[in-house]
C-alpha positions as a LaTeX table, in Angstrom:
\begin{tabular}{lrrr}
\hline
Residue & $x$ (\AA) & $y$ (\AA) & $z$ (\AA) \\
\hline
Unk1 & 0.00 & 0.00 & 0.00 \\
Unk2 & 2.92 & 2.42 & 0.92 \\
Unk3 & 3.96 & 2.25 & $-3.19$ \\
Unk4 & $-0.10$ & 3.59 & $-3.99$ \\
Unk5 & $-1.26$ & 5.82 & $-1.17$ \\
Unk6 & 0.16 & 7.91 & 1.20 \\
Unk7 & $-1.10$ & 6.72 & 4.56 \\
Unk8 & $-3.52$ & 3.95 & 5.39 \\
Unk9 & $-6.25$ & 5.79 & 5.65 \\
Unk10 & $-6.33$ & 6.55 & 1.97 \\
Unk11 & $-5.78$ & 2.83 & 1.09 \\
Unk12 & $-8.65$ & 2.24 & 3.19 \\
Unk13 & $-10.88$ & 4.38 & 2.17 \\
Unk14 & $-10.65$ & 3.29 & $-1.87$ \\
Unk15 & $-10.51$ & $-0.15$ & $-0.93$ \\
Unk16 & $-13.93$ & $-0.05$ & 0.38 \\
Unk17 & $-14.92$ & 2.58 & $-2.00$ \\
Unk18 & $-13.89$ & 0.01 & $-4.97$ \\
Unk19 & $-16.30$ & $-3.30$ & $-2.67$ \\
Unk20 & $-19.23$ & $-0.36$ & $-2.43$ \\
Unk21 & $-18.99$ & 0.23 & $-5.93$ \\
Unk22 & $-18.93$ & $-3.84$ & $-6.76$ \\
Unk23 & $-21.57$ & $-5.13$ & $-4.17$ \\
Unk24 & $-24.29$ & $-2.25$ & $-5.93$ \\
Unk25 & $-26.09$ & 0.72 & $-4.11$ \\
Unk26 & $-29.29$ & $-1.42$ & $-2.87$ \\
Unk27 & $-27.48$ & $-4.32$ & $-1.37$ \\
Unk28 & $-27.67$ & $-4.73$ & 2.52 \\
Unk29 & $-23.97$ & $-5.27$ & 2.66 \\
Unk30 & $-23.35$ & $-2.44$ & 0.30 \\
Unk31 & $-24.83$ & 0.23 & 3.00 \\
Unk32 & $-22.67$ & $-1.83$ & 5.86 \\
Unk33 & $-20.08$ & $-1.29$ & 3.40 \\
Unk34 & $-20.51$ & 2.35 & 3.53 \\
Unk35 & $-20.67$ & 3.22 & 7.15 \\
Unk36 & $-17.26$ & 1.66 & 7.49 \\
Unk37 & $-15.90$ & 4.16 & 4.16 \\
Unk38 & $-17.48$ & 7.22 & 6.36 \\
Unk39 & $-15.64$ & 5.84 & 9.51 \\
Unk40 & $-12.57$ & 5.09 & 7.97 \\
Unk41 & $-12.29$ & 8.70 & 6.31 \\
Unk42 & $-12.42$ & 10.08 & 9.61 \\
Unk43 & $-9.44$ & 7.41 & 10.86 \\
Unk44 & $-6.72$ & 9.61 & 11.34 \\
Unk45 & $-9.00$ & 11.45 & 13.80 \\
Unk46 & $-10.23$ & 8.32 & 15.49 \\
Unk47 & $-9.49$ & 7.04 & 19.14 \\
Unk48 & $-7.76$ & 3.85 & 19.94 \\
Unk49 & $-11.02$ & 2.56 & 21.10 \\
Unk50 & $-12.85$ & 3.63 & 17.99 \\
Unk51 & $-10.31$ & 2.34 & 15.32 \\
Unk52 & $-10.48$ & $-1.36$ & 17.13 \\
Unk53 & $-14.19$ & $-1.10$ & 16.45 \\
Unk54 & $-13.70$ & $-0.10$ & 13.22 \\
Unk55 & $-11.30$ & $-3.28$ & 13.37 \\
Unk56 & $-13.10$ & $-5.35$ & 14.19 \\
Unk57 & $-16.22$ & $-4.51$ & 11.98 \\
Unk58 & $-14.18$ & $-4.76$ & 8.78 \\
Unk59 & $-13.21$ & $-8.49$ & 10.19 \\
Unk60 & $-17.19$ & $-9.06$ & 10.52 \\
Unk61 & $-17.34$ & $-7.21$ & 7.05 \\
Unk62 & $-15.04$ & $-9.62$ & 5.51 \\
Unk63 & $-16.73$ & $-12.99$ & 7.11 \\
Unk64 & $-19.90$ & $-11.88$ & 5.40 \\
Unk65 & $-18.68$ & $-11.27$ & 2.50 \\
Unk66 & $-16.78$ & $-14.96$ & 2.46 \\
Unk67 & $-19.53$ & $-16.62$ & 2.88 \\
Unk68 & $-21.80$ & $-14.33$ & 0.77 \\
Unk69 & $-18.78$ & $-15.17$ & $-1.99$ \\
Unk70 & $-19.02$ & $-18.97$ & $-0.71$ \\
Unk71 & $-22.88$ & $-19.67$ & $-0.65$ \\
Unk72 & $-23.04$ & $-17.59$ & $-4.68$ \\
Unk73 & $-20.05$ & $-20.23$ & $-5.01$ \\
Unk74 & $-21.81$ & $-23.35$ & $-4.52$ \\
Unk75 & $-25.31$ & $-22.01$ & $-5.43$ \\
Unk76 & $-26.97$ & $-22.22$ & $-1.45$ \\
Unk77 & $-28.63$ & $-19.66$ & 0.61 \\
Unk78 & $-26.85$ & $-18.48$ & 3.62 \\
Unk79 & $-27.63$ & $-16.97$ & 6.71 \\
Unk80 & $-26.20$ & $-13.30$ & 5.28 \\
Unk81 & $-29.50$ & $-11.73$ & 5.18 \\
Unk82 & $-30.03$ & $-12.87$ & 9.01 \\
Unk83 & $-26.64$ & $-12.00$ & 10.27 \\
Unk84 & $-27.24$ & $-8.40$ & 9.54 \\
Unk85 & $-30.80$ & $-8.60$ & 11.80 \\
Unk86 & $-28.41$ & $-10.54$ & 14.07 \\
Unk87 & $-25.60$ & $-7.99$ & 15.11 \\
Unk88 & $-27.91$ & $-5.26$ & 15.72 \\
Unk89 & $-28.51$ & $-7.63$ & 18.38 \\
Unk90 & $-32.11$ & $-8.94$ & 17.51 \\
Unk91 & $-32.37$ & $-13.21$ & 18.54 \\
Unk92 & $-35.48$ & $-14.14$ & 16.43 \\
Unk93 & $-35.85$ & $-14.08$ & 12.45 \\
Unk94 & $-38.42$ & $-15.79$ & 10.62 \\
Unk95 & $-38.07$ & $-17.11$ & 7.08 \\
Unk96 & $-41.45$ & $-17.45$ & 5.97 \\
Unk97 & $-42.59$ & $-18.95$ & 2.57 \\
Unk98 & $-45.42$ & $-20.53$ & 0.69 \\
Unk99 & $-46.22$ & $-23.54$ & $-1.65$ \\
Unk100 & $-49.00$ & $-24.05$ & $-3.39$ \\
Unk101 & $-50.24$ & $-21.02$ & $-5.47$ \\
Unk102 & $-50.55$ & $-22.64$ & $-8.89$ \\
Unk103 & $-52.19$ & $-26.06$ & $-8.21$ \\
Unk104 & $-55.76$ & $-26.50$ & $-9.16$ \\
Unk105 & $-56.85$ & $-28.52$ & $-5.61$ \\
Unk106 & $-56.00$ & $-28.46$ & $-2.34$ \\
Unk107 & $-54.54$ & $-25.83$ & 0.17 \\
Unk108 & $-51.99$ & $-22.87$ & 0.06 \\
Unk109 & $-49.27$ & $-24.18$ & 2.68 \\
Unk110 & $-47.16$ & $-21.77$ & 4.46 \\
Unk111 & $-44.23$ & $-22.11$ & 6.89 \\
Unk112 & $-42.32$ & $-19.89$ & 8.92 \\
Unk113 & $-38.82$ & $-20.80$ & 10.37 \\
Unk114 & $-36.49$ & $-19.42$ & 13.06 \\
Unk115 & $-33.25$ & $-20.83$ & 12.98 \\
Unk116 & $-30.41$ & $-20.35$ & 15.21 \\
Unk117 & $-26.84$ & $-19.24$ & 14.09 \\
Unk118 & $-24.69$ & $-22.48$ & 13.30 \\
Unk119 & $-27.78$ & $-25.00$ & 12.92 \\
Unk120 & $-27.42$ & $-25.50$ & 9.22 \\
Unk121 & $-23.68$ & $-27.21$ & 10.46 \\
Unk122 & $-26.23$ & $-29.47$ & 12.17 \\
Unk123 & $-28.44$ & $-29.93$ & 9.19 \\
Unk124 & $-26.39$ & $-29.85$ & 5.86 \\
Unk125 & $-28.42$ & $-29.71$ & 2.57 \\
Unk126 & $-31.05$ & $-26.76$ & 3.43 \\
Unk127 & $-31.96$ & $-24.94$ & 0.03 \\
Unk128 & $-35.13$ & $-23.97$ & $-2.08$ \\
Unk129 & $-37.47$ & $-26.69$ & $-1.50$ \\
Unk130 & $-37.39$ & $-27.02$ & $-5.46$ \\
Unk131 & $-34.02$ & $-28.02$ & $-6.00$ \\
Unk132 & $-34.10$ & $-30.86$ & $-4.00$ \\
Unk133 & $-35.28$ & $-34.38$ & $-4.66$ \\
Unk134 & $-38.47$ & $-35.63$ & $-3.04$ \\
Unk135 & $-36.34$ & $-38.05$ & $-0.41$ \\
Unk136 & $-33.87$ & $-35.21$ & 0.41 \\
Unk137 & $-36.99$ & $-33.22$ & 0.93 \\
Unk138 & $-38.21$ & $-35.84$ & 3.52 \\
Unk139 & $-34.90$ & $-36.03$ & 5.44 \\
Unk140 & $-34.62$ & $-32.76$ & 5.60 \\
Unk141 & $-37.98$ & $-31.89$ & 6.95 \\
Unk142 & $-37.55$ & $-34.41$ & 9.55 \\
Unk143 & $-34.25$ & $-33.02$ & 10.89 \\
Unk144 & $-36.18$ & $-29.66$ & 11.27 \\
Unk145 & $-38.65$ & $-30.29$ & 12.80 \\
Unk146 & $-36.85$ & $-32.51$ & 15.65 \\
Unk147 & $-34.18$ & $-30.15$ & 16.07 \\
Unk148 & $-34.19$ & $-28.33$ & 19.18 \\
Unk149 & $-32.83$ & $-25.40$ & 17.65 \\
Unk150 & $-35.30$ & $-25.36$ & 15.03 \\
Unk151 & $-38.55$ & $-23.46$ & 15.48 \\
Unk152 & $-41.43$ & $-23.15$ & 13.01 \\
Unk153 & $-45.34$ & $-23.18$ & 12.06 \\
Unk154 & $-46.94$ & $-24.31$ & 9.54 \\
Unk155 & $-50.25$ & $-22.39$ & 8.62 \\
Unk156 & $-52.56$ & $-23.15$ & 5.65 \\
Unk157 & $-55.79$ & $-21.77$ & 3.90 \\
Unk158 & $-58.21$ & $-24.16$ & 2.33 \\
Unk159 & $-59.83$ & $-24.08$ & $-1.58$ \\
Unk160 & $-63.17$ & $-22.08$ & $-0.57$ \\
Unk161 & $-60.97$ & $-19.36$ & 1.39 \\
Unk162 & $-58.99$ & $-19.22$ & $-1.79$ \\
Unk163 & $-61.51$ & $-18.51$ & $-4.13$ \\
Unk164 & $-63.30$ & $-16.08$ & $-2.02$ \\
Unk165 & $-59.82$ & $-14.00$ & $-1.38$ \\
Unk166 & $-58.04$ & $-14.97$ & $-4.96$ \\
Unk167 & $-54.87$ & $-16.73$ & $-4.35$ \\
Unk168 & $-52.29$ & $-13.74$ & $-3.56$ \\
Unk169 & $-54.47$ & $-12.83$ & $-0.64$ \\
Unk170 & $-54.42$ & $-16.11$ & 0.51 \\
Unk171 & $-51.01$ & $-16.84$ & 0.43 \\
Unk172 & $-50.14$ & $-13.93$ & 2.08 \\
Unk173 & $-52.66$ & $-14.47$ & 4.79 \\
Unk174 & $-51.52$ & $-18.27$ & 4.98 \\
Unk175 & $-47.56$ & $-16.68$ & 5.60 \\
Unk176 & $-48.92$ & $-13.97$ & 8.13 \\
Unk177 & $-50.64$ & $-16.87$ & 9.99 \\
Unk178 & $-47.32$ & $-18.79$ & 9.98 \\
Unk179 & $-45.27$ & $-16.50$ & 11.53 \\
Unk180 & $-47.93$ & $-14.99$ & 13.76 \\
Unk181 & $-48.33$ & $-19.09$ & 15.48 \\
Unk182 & $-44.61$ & $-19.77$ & 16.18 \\
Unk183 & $-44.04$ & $-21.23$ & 19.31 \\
Unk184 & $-42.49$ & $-18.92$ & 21.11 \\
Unk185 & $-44.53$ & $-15.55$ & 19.90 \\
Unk186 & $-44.43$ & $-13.26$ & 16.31 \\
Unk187 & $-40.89$ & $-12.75$ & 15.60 \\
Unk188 & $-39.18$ & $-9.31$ & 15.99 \\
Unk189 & $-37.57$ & $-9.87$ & 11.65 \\
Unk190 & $-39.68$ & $-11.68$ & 9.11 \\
Unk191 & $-37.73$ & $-12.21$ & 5.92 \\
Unk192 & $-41.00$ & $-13.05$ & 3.68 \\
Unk193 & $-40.16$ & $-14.89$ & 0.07 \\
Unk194 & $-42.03$ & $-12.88$ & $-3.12$ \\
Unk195 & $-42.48$ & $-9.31$ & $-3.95$ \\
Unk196 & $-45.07$ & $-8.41$ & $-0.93$ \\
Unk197 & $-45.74$ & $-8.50$ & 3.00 \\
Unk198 & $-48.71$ & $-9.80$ & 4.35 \\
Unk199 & $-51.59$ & $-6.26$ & 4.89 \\
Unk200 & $-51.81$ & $-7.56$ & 8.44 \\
Unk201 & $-48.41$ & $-6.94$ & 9.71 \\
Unk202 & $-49.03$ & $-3.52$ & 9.72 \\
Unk203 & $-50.65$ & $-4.25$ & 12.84 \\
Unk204 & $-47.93$ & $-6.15$ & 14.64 \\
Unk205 & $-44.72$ & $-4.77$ & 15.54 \\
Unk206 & $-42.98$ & $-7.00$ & 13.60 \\
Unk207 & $-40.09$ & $-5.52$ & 10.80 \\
Unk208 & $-40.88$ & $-7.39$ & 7.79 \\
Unk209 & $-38.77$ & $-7.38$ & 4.71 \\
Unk210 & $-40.05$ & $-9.37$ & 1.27 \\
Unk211 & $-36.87$ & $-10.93$ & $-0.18$ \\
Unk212 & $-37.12$ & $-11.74$ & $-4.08$ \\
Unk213 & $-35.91$ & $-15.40$ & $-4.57$ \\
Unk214 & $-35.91$ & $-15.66$ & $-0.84$ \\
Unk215 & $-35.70$ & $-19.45$ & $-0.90$ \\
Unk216 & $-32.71$ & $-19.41$ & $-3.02$ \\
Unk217 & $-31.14$ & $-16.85$ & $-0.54$ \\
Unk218 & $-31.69$ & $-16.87$ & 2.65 \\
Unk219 & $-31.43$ & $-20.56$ & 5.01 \\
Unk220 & $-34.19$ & $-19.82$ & 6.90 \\
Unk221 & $-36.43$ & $-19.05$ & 4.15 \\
Unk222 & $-35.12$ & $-22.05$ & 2.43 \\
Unk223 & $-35.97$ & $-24.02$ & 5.45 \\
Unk224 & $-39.44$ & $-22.91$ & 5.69 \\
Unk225 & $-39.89$ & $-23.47$ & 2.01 \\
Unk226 & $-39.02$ & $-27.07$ & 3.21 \\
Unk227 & $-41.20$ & $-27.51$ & 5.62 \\
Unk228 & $-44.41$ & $-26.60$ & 3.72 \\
Unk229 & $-43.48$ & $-28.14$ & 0.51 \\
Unk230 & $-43.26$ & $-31.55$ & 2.77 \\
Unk231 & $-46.83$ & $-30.68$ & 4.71 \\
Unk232 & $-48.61$ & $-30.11$ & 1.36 \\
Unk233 & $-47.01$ & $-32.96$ & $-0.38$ \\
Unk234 & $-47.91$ & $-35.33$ & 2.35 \\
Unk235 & $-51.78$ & $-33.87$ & 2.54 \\
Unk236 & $-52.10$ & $-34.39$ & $-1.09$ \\
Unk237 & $-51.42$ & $-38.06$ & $-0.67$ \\
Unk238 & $-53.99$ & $-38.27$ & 2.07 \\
Unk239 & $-56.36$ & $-36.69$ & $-0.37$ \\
Unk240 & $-55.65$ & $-39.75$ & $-3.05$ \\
Unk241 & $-56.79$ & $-41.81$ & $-0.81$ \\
Unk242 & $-60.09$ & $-40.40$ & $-0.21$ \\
Unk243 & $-60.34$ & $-39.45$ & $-3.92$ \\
Unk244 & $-58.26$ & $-41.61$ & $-6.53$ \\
Unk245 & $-59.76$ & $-41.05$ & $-9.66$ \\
Unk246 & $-57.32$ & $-37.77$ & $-9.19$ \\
Unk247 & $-54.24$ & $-39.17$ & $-8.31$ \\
Unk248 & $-53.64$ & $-36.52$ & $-6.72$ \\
Unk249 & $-50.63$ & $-38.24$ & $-5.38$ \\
Unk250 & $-48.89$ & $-37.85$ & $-8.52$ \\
Unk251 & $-49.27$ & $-34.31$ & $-9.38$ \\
Unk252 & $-49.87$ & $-32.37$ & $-6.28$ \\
Unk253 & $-53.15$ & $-31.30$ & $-7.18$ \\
Unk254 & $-51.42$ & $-29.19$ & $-10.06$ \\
Unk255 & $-53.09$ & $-28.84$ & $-13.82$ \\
Unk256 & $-51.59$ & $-32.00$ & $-15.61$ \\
Unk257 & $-52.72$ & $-33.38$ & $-18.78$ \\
Unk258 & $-53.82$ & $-36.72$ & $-16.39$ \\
Unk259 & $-55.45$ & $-34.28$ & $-13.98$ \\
Unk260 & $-57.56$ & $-32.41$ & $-16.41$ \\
Unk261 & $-58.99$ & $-35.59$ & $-17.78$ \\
Unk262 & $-59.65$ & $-36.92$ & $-14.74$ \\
Unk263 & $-61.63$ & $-33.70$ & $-14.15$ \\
Unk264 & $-63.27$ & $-33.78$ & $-17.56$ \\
Unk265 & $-64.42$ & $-37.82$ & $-16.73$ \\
Unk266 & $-65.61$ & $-37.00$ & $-13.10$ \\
Unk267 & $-66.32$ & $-33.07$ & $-12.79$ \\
Unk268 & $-64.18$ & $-31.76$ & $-9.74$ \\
Unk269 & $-64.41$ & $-32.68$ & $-6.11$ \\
Unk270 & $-64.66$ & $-30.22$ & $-2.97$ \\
Unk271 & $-61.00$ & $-29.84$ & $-2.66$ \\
Unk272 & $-60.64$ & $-28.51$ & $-6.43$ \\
Unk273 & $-60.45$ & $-24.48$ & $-6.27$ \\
Unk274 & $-63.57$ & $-23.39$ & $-8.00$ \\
Unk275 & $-62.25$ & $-19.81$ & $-8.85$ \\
Unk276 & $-59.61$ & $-21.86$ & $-11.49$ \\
Unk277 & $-59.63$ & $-23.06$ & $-14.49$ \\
Unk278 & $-61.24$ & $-25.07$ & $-16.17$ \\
Unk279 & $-63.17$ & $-25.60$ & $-12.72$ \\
Unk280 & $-64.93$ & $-22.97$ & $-12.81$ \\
Unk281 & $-67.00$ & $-23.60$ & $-15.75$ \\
Unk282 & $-68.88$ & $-26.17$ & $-14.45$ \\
Unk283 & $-72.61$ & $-25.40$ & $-13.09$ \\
Unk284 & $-72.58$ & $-25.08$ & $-8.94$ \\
Unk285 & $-74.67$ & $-27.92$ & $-8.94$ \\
Unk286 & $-71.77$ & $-30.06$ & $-10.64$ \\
Unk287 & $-68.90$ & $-28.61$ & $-7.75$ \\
\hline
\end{tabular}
């Protein structure tokens, strides 16, 4: 550094000019990054005290940013978007997520998920619930929900509430009533997958942030997507058994060429959402 600038303070201040300028202006660690740039232009005037802080925040700066580097590495979410909740010294964030917006029976499923820092050393594997295999799925799911570290809810809102809401209303309403059962109270951070928070949290003091690709990003998000992609899968095979001529078994209740046949031969059944189509162009006397 001595050959390029002429004191440390100058070399510090471009080197975390030049990661502001390549994490982006909207990115959580980009405005971390930027409160240490303002502190370290003032270095020369700092105390001991102060520059050991400012220490020991780059060293936190640089952990997140390994494993922010590691997790894009290796394609897995990480617990960056939590850590940041985390060291401003709040215990409990919820990933919350949803399955089951596009199927043409059955229920919206939503889970929310607090995990604890280090728990995913316990559980290897977590990730979006659709890049895993239907038996990693299953182990997974298990080792959440028996892990004492581990806490979650799984909330869910039926066909008739679907088509008397429409099905963005109802997923959000299915993800507000996830996080609003945990265990142990609403949680103070709810990290929500999609592009939108639940209307009702205005009402709660929770801070909720919507995270785009949230499943892909963030572990406990990831783990919640899990957790309800399990649930529904496993109510849908219940459902076969009452109702076979679906099979619903097979294709989750979503719009497959057997599926639509099946609905053609028989008409649909009580757990088909009438608001869809092609259900909804049979007579109510036919639903």
């Amino acid at each position: 550094p001595g050959k390029r600038f002429a004191t440390f303070q100058d070399f510090l201040v471009a080197e975390l000019g030049a990661m502001q300028d390549s994490l982006g202006s909207s990115s959580e660690l980009s405005q971390r990054v930027k409160s240490l740039r303002a502190a370290a232009c003032q270095y020369t005037s700092l105390s001991n005290n102060e520059r050991k802080q400012l220490a020991e925040n780059l060293r936190c700066m640089a952990t997140l940013l390994d494993e922010a580097d590691r997790a894009t590495a290796i394609n897995q979410p990480s617990f960056q978007l939590e850590r940041v909740y985390w060291q401003q010294g709040v215990r409990r964030v919820a990933g919350v997520d949803e399955v089951g917006r596009g199927p043409l029976a059955g229920p919206v499923v939503a889970a929310a998920c607090v995990l604890r820092e280090g728990v995913h050393l316990a559980i290897p594997g977590i990730n979006d619930s659709k890049k895993l295999s239907p038996k990693k799925r299953d182990m997974l799911y298990a080792q959440l929900t028996e892990h004492p570290e581990v806490e979650y809810c799984i909330a869910m809102v039926g066909p008739r509430k679907i088509d008397e809401l429409n099905i963005n209303q109802a997923s959000l309403l299915a993800m507000h009533e996830a996080y609003m059962g945990l265990e142990n109270g609403p949680p103070e951070v709810a990290l929500v997958d999609g592009s939108f928070l639940p209307q009702q949290m205005r009402s709660t003091s929770i801070e909720g942030k919507h995270v785009i690709h949230g499943d892909a990003l963030s572990l406990s998000i990831a783990a919640a997507s899990i957790i309800a992609k399990v649930t529904r899968d496993r109510m849908m095979v219940e459902l076969d058994e009452q109702f076979p001529m679906y099979a619903f078994a097979q294709h989750k209740g979503y719009g497959t060429k057997a599926h639509n046949e099946a609905i053609l031969q028989h008409g649909p059944c009580i757990h088909h959402r009438w608001s869809y189509s092609p259900i909804k162009k049979y007579p109510p006397l036919e639903r």
